[in-house]
C-alpha positions as CSV (number, residue, x, y, z in Angstrom):
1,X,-2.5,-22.9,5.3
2,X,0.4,-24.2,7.4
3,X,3.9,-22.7,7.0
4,X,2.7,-19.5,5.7
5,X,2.0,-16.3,6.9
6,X,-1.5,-15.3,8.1
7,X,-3.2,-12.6,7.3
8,X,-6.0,-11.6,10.0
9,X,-9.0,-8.3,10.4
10,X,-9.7,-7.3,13.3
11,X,-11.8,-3.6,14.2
12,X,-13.2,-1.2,16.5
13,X,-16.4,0.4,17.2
14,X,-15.4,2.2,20.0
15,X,-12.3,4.3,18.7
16,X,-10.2,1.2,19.7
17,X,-11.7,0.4,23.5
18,X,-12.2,-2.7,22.3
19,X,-11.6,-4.7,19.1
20,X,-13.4,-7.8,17.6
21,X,-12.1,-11.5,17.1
22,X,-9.3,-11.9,14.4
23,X,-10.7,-13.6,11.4
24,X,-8.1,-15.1,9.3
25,X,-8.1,-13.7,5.9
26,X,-6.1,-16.0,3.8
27,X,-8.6,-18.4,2.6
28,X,-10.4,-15.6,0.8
29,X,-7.5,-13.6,-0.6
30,X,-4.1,-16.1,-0.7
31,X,-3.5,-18.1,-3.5
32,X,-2.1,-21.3,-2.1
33,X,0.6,-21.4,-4.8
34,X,2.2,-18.2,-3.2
35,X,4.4,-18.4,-0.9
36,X,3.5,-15.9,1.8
37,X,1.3,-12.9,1.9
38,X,1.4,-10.3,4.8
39,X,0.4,-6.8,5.1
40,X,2.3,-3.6,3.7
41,X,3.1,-1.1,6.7
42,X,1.4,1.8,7.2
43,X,-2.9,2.9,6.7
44,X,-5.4,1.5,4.8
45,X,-7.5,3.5,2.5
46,X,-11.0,4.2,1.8
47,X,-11.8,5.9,-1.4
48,X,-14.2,8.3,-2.4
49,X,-17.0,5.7,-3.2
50,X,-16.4,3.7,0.4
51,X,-14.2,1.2,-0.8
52,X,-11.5,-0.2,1.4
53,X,-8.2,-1.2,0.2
54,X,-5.2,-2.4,2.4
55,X,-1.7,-2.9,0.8
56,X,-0.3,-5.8,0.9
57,X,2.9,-7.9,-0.3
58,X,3.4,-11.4,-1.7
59,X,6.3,-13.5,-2.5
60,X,6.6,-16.0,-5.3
61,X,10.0,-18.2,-5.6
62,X,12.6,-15.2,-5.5
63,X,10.3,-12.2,-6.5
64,X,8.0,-10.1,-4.1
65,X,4.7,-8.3,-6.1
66,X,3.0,-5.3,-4.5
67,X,-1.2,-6.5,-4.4
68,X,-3.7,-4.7,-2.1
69,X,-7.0,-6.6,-0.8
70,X,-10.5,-4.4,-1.2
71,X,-14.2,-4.5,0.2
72,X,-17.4,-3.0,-0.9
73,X,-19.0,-3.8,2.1
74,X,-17.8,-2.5,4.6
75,X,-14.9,-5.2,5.6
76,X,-17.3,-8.4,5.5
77,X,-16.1,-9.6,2.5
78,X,-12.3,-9.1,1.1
79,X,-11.2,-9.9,-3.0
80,X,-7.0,-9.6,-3.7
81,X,-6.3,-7.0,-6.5
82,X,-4.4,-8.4,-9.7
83,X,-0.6,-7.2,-8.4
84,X,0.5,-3.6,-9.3
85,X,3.9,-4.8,-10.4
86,X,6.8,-7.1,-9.7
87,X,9.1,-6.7,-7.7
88,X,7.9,-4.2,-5.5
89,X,6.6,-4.2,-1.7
90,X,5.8,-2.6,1.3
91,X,3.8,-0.1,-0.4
92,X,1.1,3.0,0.2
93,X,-1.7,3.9,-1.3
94,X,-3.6,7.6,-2.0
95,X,-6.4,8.9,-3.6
96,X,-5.7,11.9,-5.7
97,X,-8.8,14.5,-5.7
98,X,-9.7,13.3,-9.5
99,X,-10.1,9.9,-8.2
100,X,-6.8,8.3,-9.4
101,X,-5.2,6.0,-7.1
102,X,-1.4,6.4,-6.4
103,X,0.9,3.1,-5.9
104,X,4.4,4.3,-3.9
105,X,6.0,1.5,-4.0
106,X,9.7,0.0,-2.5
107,X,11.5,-1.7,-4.8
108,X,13.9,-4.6,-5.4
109,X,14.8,-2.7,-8.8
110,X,18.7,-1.6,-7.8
111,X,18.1,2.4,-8.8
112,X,17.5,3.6,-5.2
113,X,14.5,4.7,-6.0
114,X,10.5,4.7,-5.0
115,X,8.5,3.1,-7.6
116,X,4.9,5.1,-8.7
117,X,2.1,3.6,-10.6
118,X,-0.9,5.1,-11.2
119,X,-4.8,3.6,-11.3
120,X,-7.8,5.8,-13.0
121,X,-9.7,2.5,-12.0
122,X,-9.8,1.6,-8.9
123,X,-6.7,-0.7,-9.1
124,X,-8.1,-2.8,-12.0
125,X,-5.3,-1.8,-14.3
126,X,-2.0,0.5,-13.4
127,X,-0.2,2.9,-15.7
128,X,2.8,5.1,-16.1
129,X,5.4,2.7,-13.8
130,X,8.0,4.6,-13.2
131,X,11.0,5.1,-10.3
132,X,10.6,8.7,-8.9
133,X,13.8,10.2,-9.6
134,X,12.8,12.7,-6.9
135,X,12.3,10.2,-4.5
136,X,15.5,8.7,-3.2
137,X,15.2,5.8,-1.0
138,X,17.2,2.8,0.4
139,X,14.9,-0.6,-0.4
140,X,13.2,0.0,2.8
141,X,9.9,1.2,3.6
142,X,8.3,4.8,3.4
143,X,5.2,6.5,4.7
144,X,2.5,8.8,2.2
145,X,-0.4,10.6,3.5
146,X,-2.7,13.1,3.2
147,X,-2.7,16.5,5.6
148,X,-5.4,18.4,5.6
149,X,-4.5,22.6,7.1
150,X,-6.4,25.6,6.7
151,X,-8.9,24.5,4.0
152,X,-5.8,22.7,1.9
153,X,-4.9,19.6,1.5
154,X,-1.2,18.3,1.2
155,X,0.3,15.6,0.3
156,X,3.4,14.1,2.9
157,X,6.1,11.9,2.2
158,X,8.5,10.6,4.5
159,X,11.2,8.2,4.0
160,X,14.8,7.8,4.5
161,X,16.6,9.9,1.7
162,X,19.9,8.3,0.8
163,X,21.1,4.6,-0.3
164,X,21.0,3.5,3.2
165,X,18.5,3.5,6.0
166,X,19.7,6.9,7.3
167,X,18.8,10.8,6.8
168,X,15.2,10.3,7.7
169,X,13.0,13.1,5.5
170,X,9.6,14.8,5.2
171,X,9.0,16.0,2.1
172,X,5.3,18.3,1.5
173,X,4.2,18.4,-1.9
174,X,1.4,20.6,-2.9
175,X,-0.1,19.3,-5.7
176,X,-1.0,15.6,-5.3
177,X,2.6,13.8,-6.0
């Protein structure tokens, strides 16, 4: 456990009043032959069936893997998903209305684009890797959520469009990515 990252849960009852005692995480989702594991920014997600997921990244020798962690009970216990692909990290995670999920992913790929993988089960298996040529981005990291007006629901993307961390965008798309 020493000279690694730790990963720690903490959470409110009280709309964040007060929050409970850290409990470390990495004994129940770290494989001790990694070399770190730490959380991807940005939200957690809870899927249509009450799962929770939380992004996170890992690094191995010279090469970072995208991985999220998941409960079906509520937070008490936490498995670490197969990884989503290679090279990628500091990722989101959406559900689209037909239940797929959707991977956005940084990259260490050298095309200045996101990464997006798809899931039709739960983040067992991923499909349809590919870099968004839409979605230009510096490796660095990005935001993807859902905005819910007047009875629709939208889908936002922010990030900063260029090869460098500059020109910072918001991008609305109207049919799930």
């Amino acid at each position: 456990m020493e000279g690694t990252f730790q990963l720690h849960m903490m959470y409110s009852n009280d709309d964040g009043d007060t929050w409970s005692t850290p409990r470390n995480l990495n004994k129940a989702v770290k494989n001790p032959a990694w070399d770190a594991v730490w959380s991807s920014p940005g939200l957690g997600y809870q899927d249509y069936s009450g799962r929770l997921y939380f992004p996170l990244s890992r690094k191995s020798g010279d090469t970072f893997y995208s991985h999220f962690i998941y409960s079906d009970d509520h937070g008490e216990s936490w498995s670490m998903s197969n990884a989503v692909h290679e090279k990628c990290e500091e990722w989101m995670l959406l559900q689209r209305s037909n239940g797929d999920l959707v991977a956005n992913m940084r990259n260490h790929l050298e095309k200045n684009r996101r990464a997006i993988s798809i899931s039709s089960d739960q983040g067992s298996t991923w499909k349809d890797f590919k870099l968004d040529d839409e979605l230009l981005s510096p490796v660095c990291q990005a935001c993807l959520t859902w905005y819910d007006y007047k009875d629709k629901r939208y889908l936002l993307f922010s990030n900063p469009t260029s090869t460098q961390r500059e020109r910072l965008s918001l991008k609305l798309n109207k049919d799930e990515g």
